[in-house]
N, C-alpha and C positions, 0 to 999 in steps of 0.2 A: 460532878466535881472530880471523880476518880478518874474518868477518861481525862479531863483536862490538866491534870496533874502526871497519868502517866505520858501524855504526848510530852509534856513540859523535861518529864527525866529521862525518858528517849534521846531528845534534843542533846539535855546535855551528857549521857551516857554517851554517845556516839563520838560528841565534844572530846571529852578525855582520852576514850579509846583509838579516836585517829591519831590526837596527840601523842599518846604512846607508842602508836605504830613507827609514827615518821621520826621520832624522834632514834627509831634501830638504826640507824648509818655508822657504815663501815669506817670507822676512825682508827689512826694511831695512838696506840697509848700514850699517854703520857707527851706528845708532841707538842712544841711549844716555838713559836721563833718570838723575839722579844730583843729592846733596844732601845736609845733615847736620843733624842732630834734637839741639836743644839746648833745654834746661827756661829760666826767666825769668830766671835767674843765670846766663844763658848756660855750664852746666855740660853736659859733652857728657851723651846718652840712650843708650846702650848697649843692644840687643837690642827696639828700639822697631818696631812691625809697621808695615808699609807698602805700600796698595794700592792697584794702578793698574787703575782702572775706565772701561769703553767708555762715553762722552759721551752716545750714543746710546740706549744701554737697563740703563747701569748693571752691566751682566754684569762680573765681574771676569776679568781679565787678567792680570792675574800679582802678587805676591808677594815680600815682601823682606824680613830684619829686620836693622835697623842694626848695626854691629860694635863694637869696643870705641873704637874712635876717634868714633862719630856717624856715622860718613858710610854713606851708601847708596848700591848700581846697578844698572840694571835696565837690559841690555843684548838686540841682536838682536830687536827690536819689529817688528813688523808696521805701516806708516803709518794713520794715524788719528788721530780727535779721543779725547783722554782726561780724566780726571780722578785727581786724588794724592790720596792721604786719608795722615797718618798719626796713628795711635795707640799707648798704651802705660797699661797698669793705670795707677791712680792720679792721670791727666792729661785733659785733655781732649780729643779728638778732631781732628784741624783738617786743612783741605782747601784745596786749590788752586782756583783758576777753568779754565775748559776750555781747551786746550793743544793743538798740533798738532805730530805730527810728517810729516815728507814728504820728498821727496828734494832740496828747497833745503832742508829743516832738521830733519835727523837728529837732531837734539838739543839735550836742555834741562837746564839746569843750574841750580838753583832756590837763591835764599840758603839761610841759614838757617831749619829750621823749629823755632818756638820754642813748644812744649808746653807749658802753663798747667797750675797745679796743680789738679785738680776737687777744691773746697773746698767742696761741697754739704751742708749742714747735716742731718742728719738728727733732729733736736729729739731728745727723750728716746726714741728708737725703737732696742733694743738687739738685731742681726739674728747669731743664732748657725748658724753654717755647718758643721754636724756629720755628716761623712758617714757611712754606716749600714752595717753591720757587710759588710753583704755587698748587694752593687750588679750589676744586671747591666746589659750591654754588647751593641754588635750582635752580636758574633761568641764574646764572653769573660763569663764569671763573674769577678766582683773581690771576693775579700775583704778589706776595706779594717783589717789589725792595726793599725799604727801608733799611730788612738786606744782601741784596745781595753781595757781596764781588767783584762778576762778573761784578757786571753793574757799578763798582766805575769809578767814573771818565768819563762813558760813557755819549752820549748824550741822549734826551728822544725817538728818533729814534733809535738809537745802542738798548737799549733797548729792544723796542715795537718787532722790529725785531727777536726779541730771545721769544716773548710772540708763545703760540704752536697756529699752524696753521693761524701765520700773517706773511704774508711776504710784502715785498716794492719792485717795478721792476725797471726798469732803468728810469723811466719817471714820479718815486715817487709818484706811484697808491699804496693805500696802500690796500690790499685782504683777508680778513678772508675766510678760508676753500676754497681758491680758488675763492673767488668772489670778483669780486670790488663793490665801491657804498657804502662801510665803511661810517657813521655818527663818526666824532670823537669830542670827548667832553675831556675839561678840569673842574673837580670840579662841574659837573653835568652842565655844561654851554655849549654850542655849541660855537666850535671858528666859525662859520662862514667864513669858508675859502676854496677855493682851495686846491685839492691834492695836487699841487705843494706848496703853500702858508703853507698849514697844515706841510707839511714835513719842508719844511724851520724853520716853528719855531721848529720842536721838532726838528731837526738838532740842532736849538741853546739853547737850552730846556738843560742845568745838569741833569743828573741821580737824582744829590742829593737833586733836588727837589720834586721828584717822590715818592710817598709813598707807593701806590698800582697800577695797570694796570688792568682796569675790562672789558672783551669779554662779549658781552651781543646778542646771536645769534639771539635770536625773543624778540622782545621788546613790552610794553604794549602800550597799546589807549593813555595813560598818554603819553607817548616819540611821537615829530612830527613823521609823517609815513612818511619822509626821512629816507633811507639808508636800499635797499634792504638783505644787506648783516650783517645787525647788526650793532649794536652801541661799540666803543671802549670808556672808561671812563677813565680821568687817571686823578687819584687824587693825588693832590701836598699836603705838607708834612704841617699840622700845628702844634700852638704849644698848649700844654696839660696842692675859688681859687683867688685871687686875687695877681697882680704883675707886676710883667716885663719879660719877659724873650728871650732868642732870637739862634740864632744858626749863627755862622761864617762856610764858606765853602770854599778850594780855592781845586786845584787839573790842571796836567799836563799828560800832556801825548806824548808819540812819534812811531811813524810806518815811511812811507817815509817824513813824515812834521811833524810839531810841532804845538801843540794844547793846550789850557788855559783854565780855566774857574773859576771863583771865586762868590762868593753871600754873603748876608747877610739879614736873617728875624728877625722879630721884633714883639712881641706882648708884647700887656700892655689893663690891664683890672683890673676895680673896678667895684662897685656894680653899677653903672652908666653908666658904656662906657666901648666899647673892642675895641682896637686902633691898627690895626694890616698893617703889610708891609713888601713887600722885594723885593730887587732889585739882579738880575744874571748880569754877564760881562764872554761871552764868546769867545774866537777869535780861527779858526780853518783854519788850511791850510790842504788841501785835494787833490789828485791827482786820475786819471781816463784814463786808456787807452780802447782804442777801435778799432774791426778789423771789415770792411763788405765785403764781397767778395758776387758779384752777379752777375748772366748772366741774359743778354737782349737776348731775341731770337724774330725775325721776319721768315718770309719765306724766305729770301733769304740771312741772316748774323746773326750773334751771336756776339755781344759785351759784353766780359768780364770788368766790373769795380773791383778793388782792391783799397778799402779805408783805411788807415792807420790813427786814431787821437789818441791824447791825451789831456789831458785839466789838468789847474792847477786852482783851485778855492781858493781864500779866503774870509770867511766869519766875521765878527766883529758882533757882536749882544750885545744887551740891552733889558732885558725884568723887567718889573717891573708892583707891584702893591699895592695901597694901600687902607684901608678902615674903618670904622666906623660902630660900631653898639650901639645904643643908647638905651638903658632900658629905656623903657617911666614906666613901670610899669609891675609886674611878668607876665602882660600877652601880653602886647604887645611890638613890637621892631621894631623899624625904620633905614634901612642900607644905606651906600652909600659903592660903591664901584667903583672903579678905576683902569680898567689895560691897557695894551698896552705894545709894543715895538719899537726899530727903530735900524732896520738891515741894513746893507751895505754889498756892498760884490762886486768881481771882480772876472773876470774868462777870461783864457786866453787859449783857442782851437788851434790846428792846426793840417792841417788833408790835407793828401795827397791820389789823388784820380790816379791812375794810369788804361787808360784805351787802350785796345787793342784787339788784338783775341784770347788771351790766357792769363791767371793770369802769365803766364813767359815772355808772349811777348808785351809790351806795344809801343804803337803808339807815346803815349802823355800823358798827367798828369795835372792836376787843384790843385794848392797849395793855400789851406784858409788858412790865419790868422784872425782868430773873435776875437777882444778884445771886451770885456764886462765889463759895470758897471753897480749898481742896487743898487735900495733904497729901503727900505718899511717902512713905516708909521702907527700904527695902534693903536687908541686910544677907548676903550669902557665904556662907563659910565651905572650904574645899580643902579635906586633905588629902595629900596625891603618894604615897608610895611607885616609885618607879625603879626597874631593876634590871641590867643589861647579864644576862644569865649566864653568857660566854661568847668568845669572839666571832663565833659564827654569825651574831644577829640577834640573836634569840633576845624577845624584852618580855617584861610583864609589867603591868600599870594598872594601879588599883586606886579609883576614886572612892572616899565619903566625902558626902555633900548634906547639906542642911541650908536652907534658903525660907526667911520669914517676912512677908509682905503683909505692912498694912497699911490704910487708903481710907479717907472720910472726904464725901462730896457732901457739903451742905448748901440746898438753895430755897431762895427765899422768891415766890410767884406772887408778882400784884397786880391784878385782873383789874380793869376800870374798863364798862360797859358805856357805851356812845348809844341813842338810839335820836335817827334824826326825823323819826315822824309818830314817836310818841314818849312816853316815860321810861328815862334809864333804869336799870338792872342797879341792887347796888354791888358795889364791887367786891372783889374775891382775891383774900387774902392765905395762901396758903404756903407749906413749907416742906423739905423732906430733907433726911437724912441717909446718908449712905454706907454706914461703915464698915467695913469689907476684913477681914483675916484670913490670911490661905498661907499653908505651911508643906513645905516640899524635905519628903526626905528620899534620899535614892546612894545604892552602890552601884557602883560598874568596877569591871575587870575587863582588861583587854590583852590579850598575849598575842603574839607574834613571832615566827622563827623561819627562815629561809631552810628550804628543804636541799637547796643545791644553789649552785650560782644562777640556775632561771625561774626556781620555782620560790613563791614565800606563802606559807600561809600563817590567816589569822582568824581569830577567834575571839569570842566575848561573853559575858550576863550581863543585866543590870537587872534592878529593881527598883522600883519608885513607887512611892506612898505621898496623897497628894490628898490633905482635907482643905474646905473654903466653907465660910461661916458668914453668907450676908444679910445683915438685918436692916428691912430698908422701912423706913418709918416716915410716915405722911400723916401730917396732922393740917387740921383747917382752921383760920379764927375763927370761932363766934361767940358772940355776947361778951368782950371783953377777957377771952382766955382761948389757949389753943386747945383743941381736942383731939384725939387718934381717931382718924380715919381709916375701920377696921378693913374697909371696903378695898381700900390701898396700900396697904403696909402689910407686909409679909416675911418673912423671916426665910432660907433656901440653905440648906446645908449641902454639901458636896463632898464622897469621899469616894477617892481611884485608888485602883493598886494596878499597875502594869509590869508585868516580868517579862524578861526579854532573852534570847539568845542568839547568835547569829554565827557565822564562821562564812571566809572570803578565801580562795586561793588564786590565784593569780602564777601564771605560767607565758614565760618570753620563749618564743619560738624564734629560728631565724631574724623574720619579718614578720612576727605577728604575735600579738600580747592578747591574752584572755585572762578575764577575771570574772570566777564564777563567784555569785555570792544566796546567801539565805538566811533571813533572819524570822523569827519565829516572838509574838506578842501574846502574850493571856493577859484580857483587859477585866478586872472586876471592879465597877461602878454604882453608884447609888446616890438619887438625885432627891431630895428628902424638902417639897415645901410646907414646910410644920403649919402655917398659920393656915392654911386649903386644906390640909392634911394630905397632898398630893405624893405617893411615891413612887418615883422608876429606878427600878435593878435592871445592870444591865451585867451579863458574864458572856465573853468567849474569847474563842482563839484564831488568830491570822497566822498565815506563809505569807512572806513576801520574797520572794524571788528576785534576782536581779542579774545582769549577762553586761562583759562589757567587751568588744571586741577591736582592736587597733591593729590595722596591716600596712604596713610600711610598700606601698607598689612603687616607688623609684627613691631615688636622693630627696627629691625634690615637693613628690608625690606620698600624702599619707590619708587614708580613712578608719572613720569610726561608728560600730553599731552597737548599740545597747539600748536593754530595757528592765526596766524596772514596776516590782508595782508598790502602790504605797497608801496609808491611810490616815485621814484629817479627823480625829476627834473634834466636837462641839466645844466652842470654849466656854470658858466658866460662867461667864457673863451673859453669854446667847442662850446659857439654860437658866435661868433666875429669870420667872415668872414677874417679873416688875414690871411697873408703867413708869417712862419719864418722860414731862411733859415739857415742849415749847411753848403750845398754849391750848387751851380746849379745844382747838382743830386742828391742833398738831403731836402727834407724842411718839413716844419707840415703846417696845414691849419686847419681851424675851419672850422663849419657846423652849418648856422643860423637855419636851418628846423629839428632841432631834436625835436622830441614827447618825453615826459615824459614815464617812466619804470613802469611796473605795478609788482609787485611782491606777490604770496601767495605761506606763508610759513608753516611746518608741522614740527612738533618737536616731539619725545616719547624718555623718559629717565627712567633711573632702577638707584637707588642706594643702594649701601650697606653700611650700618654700618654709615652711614653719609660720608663716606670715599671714596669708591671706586665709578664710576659713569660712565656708560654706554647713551652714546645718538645716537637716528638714527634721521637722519633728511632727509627732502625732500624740493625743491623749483621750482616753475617752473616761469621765469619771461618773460614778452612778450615786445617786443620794446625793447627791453634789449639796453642798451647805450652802447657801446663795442668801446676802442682803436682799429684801424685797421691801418697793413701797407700793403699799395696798392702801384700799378708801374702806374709810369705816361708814357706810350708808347710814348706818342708823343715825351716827353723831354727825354725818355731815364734816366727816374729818379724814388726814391721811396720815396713817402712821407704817410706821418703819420695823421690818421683825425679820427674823431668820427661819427659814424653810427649807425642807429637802425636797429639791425638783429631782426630776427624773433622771434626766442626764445633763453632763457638758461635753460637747464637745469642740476639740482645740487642732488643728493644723495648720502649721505655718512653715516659713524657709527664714533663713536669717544670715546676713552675710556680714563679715567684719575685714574693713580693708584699710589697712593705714597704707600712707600715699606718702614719699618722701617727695617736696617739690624743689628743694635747692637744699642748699650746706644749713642754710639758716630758717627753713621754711619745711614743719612737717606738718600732714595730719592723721588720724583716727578715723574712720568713719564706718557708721553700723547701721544696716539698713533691713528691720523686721516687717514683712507682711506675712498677716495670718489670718486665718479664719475662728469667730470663737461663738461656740453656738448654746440654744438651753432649750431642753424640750421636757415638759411637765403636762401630763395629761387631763389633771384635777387639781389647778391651783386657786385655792378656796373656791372651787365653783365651776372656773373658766379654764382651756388650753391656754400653753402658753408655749409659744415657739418662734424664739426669737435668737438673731445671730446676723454677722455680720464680718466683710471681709473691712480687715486695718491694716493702717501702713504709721510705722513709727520709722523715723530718719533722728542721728543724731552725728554731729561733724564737731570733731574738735582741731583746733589747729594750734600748732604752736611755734613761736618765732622767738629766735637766737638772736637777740640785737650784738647784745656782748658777753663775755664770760662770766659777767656777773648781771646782767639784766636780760629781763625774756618778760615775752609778751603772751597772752591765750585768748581766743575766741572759742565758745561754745555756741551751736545753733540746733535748736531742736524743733522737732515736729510730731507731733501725731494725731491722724485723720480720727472723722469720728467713728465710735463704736458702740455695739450694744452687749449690757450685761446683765442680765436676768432680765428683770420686767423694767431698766435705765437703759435710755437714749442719751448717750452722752457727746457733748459738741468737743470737735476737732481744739487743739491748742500747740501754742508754740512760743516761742523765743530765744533771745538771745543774751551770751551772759561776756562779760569783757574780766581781762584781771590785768594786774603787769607787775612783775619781780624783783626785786635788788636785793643782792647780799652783800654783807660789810663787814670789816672786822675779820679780814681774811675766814671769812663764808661762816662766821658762828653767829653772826646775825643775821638775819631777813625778815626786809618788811614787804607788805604785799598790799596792795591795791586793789579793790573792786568794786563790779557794779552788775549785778543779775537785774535780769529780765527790762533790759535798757529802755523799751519801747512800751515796755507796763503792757502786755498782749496777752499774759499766762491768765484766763477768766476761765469757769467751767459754766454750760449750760446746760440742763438735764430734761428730757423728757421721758412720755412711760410709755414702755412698751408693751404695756398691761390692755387689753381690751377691757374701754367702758370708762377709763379712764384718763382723765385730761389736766395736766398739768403744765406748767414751764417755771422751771428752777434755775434761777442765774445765783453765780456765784465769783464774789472778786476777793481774793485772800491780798493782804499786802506782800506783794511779790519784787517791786523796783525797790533795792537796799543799795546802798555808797557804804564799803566795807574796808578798815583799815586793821592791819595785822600785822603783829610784830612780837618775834621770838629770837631769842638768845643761847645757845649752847654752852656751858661751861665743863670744866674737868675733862677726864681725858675721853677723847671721841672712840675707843674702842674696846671697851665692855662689851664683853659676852653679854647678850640679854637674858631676860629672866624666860624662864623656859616657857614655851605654850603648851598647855594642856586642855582639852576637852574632858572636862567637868561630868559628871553623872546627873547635872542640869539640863538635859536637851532635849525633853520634847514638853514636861509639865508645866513651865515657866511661861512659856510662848501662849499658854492657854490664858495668862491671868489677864484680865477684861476689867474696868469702870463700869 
């Protein structure tokens, strides 16, 4: 413990003490230039930029945007001749004459500056500013939903799904470039959730709250070193000064069921307080069929199973949130914020297993009926001190967070035994329960300060404290009452503590930008199943390092290298020792003894023009956490668990090119092939080395009928591939939408229709030696999607600020 504690205050001793250092710069006392930015009606300009540049060569100096009163200040200057510029969209530019400050005259105090409206005529020239479905960035992939025509009406799953190179599998693992281990964040926040849990809410998640969708493949020392596979960002939609203003949303849709969804957000801001909120109501009915056909082979008999399910699900959801931000004064601001949901939902299985010595010839047959119901619960509170320290940059941001999930699956199994060549079994009536409590508490602090005009560095802690309490209870009928089945009910408590540190600096050269960064984790864990009496402690400590490097080689010409390494805790649910069952030859099971994922990553990209962009990437990860389906020999069954194989490994190239074809005719287009491989030397028994080169294609287009109507097509593809011990089949499709806005553009309704030719199916087989399976799968995929929203009040509210939360890596782990 002592060594791990003093690496832990090294860390941050070094932390303060740099900050101390860099913080000695050569300043003017007491220097100050300051002023207020008023339009021709002498009406104050609120958030107007303002830049103080060296006389000498023009280089910029610092930085400022006016507050809600007009006024600006730009303090602690360095003596010198300068120059003021300020500006603001919509206005014209305007500048001062060259100015001195020195130690007879620290400071200048300028009247007012009086911004002209830029009233530039542009004759009959009509300039439409339509961004393209999917945008790439120096460091991020942007899918730009917002004006999508495609995604109306869809959920934030339907979505993500169409985002290039993210796919979701049957068991709602969500995988960028083929890898699972996705970190997924809402508004720079980590939900802290389960794959299964993460999916449920963007399940019940509107499109039409989604503003952008950002793929973030190698993330910096800043981001927890959770989520070997990248970080997914998806930011919800605010509003855009003083007022109210708000946006109504409702929207339908139909494929084999019927689906709803309606919302309402709210912002109100004066020079005081930003008062913002909104609340979704979605209700979705959804269907699912399913084939498995698999042979058992021993030495002396081959039993054929032939499984036939389908499932009908409905889901009812409520997401809602709301919050406060208080201007204590232009430099500081104190938040509270508020979100959560509470989902309900029922699901009704049944699933016939016919088994014999041939798929034509059966013996006998196991008929389940699983009814299911389920709740979830999920409240998270954030309060944000944030503090802009002086005009040079310098900020400090300080999260508490508190976040309480709770969750109950109850299902009800009704077994009825067929035997067609002698006397049935009687049947088997059985039940369990699931109810789950996990409570997140965590600080973070983050500070930042520019060391000069090319250099900034930053800095951080956090701390997170994370217990889960599942008590899973199976009981059987017999003789007219239920009884606990000691055999299968088990009780799994869960407690983490992870402390963190990190510090980034980041230095512009000429033509080239480097960001070194290092972050530093002590994980203490303990996985406790009371009813086995099973316990694992686990304590230690990671580096994670990270390199980002950008060189500008012409106008036109830019690249980038960076790497990073990072690591996947086990989530909460893949360690809870439980059985659930499909049916006596079917079930999943958890694994309390999984090790954490070590992952380093390698990234080199080329762009052109700012436009076209070229990446090769590499990753090798070791312990790698991998879904596995394995055969249970003894029962003659296949169930489903989580294991650490040896390694993965992942190389691929990835190109994104949007294509402009006329005035009215653009598109998008992102073309991933990669390699992604798994080798495990002793999995239960057998090697296993399996991998496979893919090719994912995704083309968006979009057409300009008129100013106020626009058309979209999406087409997607991707070949098949293998992932651990799954053979998984190629799939693809196509999705249509089309636009109108009304009511001089505060209305739009949207049209659509995903996957038009109903082609999206998955089939699965195993890459497992000894084992023979084949798994189809048809989710309801062809939906007719109508959407329609209204804007009121005034269109140009400051939004409510985004902050990243002290939620970001514990949440992502909560698991069903």
């Amino acid at each position: 413990m002592k060594i791990r504690y003093t690496a832990l205050t090294v860390t941050f001793l070094c932390f303060f003490l740099l900050t101390s250092i860099i913080q000695a710069q050569v300043k003017l006392p007491g220097s100050k230039v300051s002023g207020t930015i008023l339009d021709e009606e002498k009406k104050i300009l609120d958030f107007a930029t303002i830049s103080l540049l060296n006389a000498r060569d023009s280089s910029l100096i610092r930085t400022a945007v006016s507050g809600l009163d007009g006024k600006f200040i730009l303090q602690e200057l360095p003596a010198g001749d300068y120059i003021l510029f300020a500006s603001m969209v919509g206005f014209q530019k305007t500048g001062t004459k060259i100015f001195s400050l020195n130690e007879s005259s620290p400071v200048m105090n300028f009247p007012d500056f009086i911004l002209k409206k830029d009233n530039k005529m542009l004759g009959e020239v009509t300039v439409r500013a339509v961004k393209p479905f999917i945008e790439r960035k120096v460091d991020r992939l942007v899918v730009n939903v917002e004006n999508s025509s495609v995604s109306a009406g869809s959920t934030a799953l339907e979505v993500l799904q169409r985002a290039p190179g993210v796919t979701v599998d049957q068991n709602d693992n969500i995988a960028m470039q083929g890898k699972q281990g996705v970190l997924v964040m809402i508004d720079g926040k980590q939900t802290y959730m389960s794959n299964a849990d993460v999916a449920n809410l963007l399940r019940n998640m509107p499109s039409s709250q989604i503003e952008t969708i950002e793929l973030i493949t190698n993330p910096s020392a800043k981001y927890d070193a959770a989520g070997n596979s990248g970080i997914i960002n998806i930011k919800t939609k605010k509003s855009n000064s003083v007022g109210t203003n708000g946006t109504l949303t409702a929207g339908a849709g139909y494929g084999d069921n019927y689906r709803s969804n309606a919302g309402l957000t709210l912002n109100h801001r004066n020079k005081d307080i930003n008062l913002f909120g909104n609340y979704n109501f979605s209700s979705t009915d959804r269907a699912q069929n399913m084939i498995i056909n698999r042979e058992v082979s021993n030495s002396i008999t081959k039993t054929y199973f032939g499984q036939q399910g389908n499932s009908f699900r409905k889901n009812d959801s409520n997401n809602f949130k709301a919050g406060l931000d208080i201007f204590l004064n232009k430099s500081n601001t104190l938040g509270f914020l508020m979100n959560g949901y509470s989902n309900s939902g029922t699901e009704l299985y049944n699933n016939t297993t016919f088994i014999g010595r041939s798929f034509s010839q059966a013996d006998s047959s196991v008929i389940a009926i699983n009814d299911g119901r389920s709740q979830y619960r999920n409240m998270a509170y954030n309060l944000n001190y944030k503090s802009v320290l002086d005009t040079s940059g310098k900020e400090l941001s300080v999260d508490l967070d508190y976040s309480r999930f709770n969750a109950n699956e109850r299902t009800l199994y009704d077994n009825h035994f067929v035997n067609y060549i002698g006397p049935d079994r009687a049947p088997s009536l059985i039940k369990n329960s699931t109810p789950a409590l996990i409570n997140i508490k965590a600080l973070k602090i983050d500070y930042s300060m520019p060391l000069n005009k090319t250099m900034k560095f930053e800095a951080g802690l956090k701390s997170s404290i994370v217990k889960t309490d599942n008590d899973f209870r199976f009981e059987e009928f017999k003789t007219n009452n239920w009884e606990n089945d000691v055999r299968r009910s088990n009780q799994f408590v869960y407690d983490e503590n992870v402390n963190a540190a990190y510090t980034n600096l980041n230095k512009q050269f000429k033509s080239t930008t480097v960001q070194l960064g290092l972050r530093a984790e002590q994980t203490n864990s303990k996985g406790n199943s009371i009813t086995t009496s099973k316990l694992v402690e686990r304590s230690y400590i990671d580096i994670f390092p990270s390199v980002f490097i950008n060189q500008t080689l012409s106008k036109n010409h830019d690249m980038g290298l960076s790497y990073s390494r990072r690591i996947d805790r086990p989530s909460y649910d893949a360690l809870n020792p439980f059985i659930y069952f499909l049916d006596q030859y079917t079930y999943n099971q958890g694994n309390p003894f999984l090790n954490p994922q070590y992952t380093n990553n390698y990234e080199l990209s080329y762009n052109y023009k700012k436009t076209y962009n070229l990446t090769l990437n590499y990753s090798l990860t070791r312990d790698v956490i991998t879904e596995v389906l394995l055969p249970d020999t003894a029962k003659k069954a296949l169930f489903q668990t989580n294991e650490n194989l040896d390694k993965q490994i992942h190389y691929g190239v990835n190109l994104t090119a949007p294509v402009t074809l006329s005035k009215w005719w653009s598109s998008s287009n992102n073309i991933q092939l990669y390699y992604l491989g798994f080798r495990s030397p002793n999995l239960r028994g057998q090697e296993l080395n399996s991998g496979k080169v893919a090719l994912q294609l995704n083309s968006q287009h979009k057409f300009i009928i008129t100013s106020t109507l626009s058309a979209e097509l999406i087409a997607d593809y991707r070949s098949p591939f293998e992932y651990g011990t799954l053979k998984l089949s190629s799939q693809y499709g196509i999705d249509l939408g089309i636009s109108k806005s009304l009511l001089k553009k505060r209305a739009n309704i949207k049209l659509a229709l995903s996957d038009v030719f109903d082609t999206r199916d998955q089939t699965i087989t195993s890459a497992y030696t000894g084992l023979k399976y084949n798994l189809f799968q048809k989710n309801e995929t062809r939906i007719g999607r109508i959407s329609f929203s209204y804007r009121f009040g005034k269109s140009e509210i400051k939004p409510e600020r985004r902050r990243s939360t002290g939620l970001e890596d514990e949440q992502s782990r909560i698991k069903n």
